[in-house]
C-alpha positions, 0 to 999 in steps of 0.5 A: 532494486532501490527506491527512486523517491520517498513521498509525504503528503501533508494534510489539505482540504479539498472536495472529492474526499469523505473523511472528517474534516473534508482533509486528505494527504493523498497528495505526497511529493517526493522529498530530499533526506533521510526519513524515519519509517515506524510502526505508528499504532493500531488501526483507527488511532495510529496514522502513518508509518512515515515521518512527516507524512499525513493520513487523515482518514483513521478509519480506513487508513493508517495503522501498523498494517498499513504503516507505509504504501509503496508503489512501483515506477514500472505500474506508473509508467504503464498507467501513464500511457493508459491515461496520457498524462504525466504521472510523477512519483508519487502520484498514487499516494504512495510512500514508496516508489520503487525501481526494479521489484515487482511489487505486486508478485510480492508475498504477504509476509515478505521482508524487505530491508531498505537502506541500513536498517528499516525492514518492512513486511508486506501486508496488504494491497491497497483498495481504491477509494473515492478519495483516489479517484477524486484525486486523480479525477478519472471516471470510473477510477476505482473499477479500472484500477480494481479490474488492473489489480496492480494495487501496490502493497501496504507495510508494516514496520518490522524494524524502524529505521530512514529510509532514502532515495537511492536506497538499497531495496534488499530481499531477505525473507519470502514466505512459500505461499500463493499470496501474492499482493495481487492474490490479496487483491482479487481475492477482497474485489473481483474473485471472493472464491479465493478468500479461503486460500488467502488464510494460507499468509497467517499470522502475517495477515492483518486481522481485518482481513483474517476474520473475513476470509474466516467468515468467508469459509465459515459461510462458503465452504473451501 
């Protein structure tokens, strides 16, 4: 398991996204040399988790839950086929393109270490937005890519550190729960039935998603 690249995106303004400004850093190419991983703040105020990587829509986006996206070379390729069109890395925005891990079977609170000292903990997959689907200029984007649910994961910074390509991708803690990134996934769009089982990842849950699975149960029952 390692990263085949590490992706910034610098802000840039284009017509296909709603966030204030009409600015968005979607666009992330792979870069040479190490780069900084942290934890960038609370939601709404703090932006990425990745040095020198822009996230221009605060209120959706960034924050320690969502610090740093990482999306598998393995997902790409099978999208590249889908649609015929070359996909490079980091084509879906991500941070992160991984080879060999299976990112989406990762669980919600999982650790990994990268490279000598960043480690990461799995918070979240990564819902489609119109910015997404006018960046990748796909008709009905954001419902393929939901009923696909291979949403890649959101990280938080446990421990800073650079991170590079070529970089060791290590496995050191994986908690005995159900929820998966995929399970997240299905659970927030296509199947809300399973949002009591999501509350099963604890504290590891990033409190927006918490209160709504709580609200969820309070409503709905188990």
């Amino acid at each position: 398991m390692e990263l085949l690249s590490v992706n910034l995106g610098r802000a840039k303004a284009v017509g296909y996204t709603d966030a204030q400004g009409g600015v968005t850093g979607i666009d992330k190419r792979p870069t040479s040399g190490a780069v900084r991983v942290f934890a960038p703040g609370a939601r709404g105020v703090g932006g990425s988790g990745v040095e020198g990587d822009d996230v221009c829509d605060l209120r959706h986006h960034g924050g320690d839950h969502q610090a740093v996206y990482a999306y598998a070379r393995e997902d790409l390729d099978v999208w590249a086929k889908e649609l015929d069109r070359a996909l490079p890395n980091g084509s879906f925005g991500e941070n992160l393109t991984t080879c060999g891990v299976d990112v989406n079977d990762a669980r919600i609170g999982e650790r990994w270490r990268i490279g000598r000292d960043a480690v990461l903990e799995v918070a979240s997959g990564r819902i489609p937005c119109r910015t997404f689907a006018g960046w990748l200029d796909q008709k009905g984007w954001v419902r393929r890519f939901t009923q696909a649910a291979v949403p890649g994961a959101y990280f938080r910074v446990i421990e800073p550190g650079e991170v590079r390509v070529g970089d060791p991708v290590t496995l050191i803690e994986r908690p005995d729960h159900e929820v998966s990134v995929a399970f997240w996934f299905r659970a927030f769009t296509t199947e809300r039935a399973l949002l009591p089982r999501v509350l099963a990842a604890g504290d590891a849950l990033d409190p927006e998603a918490r209160e709504a699975a709580q609200t969820y149960l309070s409503k709905h029952g188990s």
